[in-house]
C-alpha positions in Angstrom: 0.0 0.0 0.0 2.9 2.9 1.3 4.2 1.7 -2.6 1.1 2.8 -4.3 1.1 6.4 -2.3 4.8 7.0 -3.4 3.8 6.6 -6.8 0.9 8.9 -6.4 3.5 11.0 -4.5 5.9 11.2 -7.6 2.8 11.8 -10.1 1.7 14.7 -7.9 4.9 16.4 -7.7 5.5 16.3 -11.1 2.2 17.7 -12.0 3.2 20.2 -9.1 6.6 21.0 -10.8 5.2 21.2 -14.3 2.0 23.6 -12.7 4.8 25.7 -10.6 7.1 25.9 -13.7 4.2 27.5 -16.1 2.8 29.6 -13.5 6.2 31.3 -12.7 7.1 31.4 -16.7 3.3 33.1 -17.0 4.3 36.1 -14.4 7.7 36.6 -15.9 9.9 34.7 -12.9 12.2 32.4 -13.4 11.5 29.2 -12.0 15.1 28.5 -10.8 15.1 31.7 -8.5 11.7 30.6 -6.4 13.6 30.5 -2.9 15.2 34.3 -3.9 12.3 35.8 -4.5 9.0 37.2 -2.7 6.5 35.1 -4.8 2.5 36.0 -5.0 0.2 34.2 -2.8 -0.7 31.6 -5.2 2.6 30.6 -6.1 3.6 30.7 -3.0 0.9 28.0 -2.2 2.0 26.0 -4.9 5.7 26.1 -4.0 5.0 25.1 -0.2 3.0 22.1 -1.7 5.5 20.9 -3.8 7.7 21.1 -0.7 5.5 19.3 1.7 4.7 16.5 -1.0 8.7 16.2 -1.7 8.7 15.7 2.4 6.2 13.2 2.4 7.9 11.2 -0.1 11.2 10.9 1.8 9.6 10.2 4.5 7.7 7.6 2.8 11.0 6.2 1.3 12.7 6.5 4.4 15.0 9.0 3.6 16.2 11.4 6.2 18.2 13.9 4.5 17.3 17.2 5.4 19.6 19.0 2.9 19.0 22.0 5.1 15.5 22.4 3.4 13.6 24.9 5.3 9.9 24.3 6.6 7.5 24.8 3.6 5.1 27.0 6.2 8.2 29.6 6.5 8.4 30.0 2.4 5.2 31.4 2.4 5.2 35.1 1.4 2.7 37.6 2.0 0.9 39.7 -0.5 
């Protein structure tokens, strides 16, 4: 069963990547410079979901490197 929610897992974040990507491209950003720049509120939403789904799937694959990623509540930026 925890195999089937990975894959889900991996689907979702790469239909989260590929929805972050066009949104960023559609209000001139760069995609590569999300984390060093105030982003509007609903990219900001969809950047802290892609990093609470990217934590759920290393938890869900037993990984427990951090990489120093910050907490996906902090990246949120207010408009």
């Amino acid at each position: 069963m925890a195999e089937l929610n990975v894959h889900e897992l991996h689907d979702r974040l790469r239909d989260l990547d590929a929805e972050f990507e066009r949104e960023m491209r559609a209000r001139g950003f760069d995609p590569a410079q999300a984390e060093n720049v105030a982003l509007p509120s609903r990219l900001a939403k969809l950047y802290a979901e892609r990093e609470r789904t990217k934590a759920e799937l290393e938890e869900l694959e037993g990984g427990s490197n951090d990489r120093g990623r910050k907490n996906p509540e902090s990246t949120q930026t207010r408009v």
